[in-house]
C-alpha positions as CSV (number, residue, x, y, z in Angstrom):
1,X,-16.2,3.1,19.5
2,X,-16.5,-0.3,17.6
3,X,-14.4,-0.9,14.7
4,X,-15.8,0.5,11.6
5,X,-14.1,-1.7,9.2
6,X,-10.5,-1.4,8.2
7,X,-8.0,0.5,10.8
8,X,-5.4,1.9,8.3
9,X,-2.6,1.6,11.0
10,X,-3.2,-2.4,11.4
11,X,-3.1,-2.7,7.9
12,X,-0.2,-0.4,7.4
13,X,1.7,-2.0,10.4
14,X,1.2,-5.2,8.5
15,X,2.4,-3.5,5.4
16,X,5.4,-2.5,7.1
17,X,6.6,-5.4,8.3
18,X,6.3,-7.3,5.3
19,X,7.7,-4.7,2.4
20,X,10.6,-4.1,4.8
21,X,12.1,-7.1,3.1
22,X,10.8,-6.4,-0.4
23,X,11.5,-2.8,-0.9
24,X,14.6,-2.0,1.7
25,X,13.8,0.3,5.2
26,X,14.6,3.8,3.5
27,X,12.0,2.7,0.8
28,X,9.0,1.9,3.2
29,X,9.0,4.9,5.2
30,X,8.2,6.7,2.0
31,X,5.9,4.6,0.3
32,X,4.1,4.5,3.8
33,X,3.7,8.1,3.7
34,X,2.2,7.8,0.5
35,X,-0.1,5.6,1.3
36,X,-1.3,7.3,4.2
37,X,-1.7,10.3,2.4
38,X,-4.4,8.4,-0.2
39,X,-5.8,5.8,2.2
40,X,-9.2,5.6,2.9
41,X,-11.2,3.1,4.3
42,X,-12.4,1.1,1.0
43,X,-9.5,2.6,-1.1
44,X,-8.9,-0.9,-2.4
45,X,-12.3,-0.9,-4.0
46,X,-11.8,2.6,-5.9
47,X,-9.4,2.3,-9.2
48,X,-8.8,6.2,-8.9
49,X,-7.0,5.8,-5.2
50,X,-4.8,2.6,-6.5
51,X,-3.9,4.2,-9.7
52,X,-3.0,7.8,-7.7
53,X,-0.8,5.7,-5.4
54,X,0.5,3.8,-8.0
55,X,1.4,7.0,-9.9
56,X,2.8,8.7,-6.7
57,X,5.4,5.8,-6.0
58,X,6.2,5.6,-9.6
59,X,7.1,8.9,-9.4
60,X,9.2,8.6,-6.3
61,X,11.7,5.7,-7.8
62,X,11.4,7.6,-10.5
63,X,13.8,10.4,-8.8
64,X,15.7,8.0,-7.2
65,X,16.7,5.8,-10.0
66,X,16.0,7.5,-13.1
67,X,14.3,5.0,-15.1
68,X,10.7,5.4,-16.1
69,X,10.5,1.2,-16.3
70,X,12.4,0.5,-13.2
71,X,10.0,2.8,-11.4
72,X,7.1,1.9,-13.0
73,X,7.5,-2.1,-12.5
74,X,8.5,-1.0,-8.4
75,X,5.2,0.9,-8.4
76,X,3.0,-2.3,-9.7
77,X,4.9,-4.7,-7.5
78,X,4.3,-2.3,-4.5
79,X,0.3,-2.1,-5.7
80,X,-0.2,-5.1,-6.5
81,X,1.7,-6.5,-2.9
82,X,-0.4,-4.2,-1.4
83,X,-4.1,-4.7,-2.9
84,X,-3.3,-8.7,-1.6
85,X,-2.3,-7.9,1.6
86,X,-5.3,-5.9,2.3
87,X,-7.8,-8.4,0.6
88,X,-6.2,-11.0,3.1
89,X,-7.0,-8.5,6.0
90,X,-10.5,-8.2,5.0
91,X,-10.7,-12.1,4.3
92,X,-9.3,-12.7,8.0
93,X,-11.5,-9.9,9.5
94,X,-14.8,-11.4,8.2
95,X,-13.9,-14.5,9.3
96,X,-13.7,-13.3,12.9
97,X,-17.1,-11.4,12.3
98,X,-17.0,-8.0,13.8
């Protein structure tokens, strides 16, 4: 079937790849899983999905390092990294023309 817009796994390859660096390999595997579990195909266009993921990984460095500011400035970085990323994507993707 043709492409109907954004294919979560390219984008979430992508993100992969470049967060490894950012946020350490133990790190991505679970922020990846939260992402998966709120993605949907125009998530980046719905505040309620961003702030849900944003709350969701805020909460996991949370646990880890115990510090509601730490966690909370990982969590923005993470969003924020993330919300450009897949504005890039789209950017490219139109730019090919489907």
């Amino acid at each position: 079937e043709p492409n109907s817009g954004l294919d979560p796994k390219t984008i979430l390859d992508n993100f992969y790849d470049q967060f490894k660096g950012i946020i350490g390999e133990e790190d991505v595997k679970e922020v990846l899983n939260i992402i998966k579990e709120h993605f949907t195909v125009d998530w980046y266009k719905r505040n309620p999905i961003l702030s849900k993921i944003n709350m969701s990984i805020t909460g996991y460095y949370f646990k880890k390092c115990q510090s509601r500011d730490a966690a909370k400035q990982k969590a923005e970085q993470i969003v924020t990294l993330l919300n450009q990323m897949v504005k890039d994507f789209i950017t490219a993707t139109d730019e090919r023309g489907e």
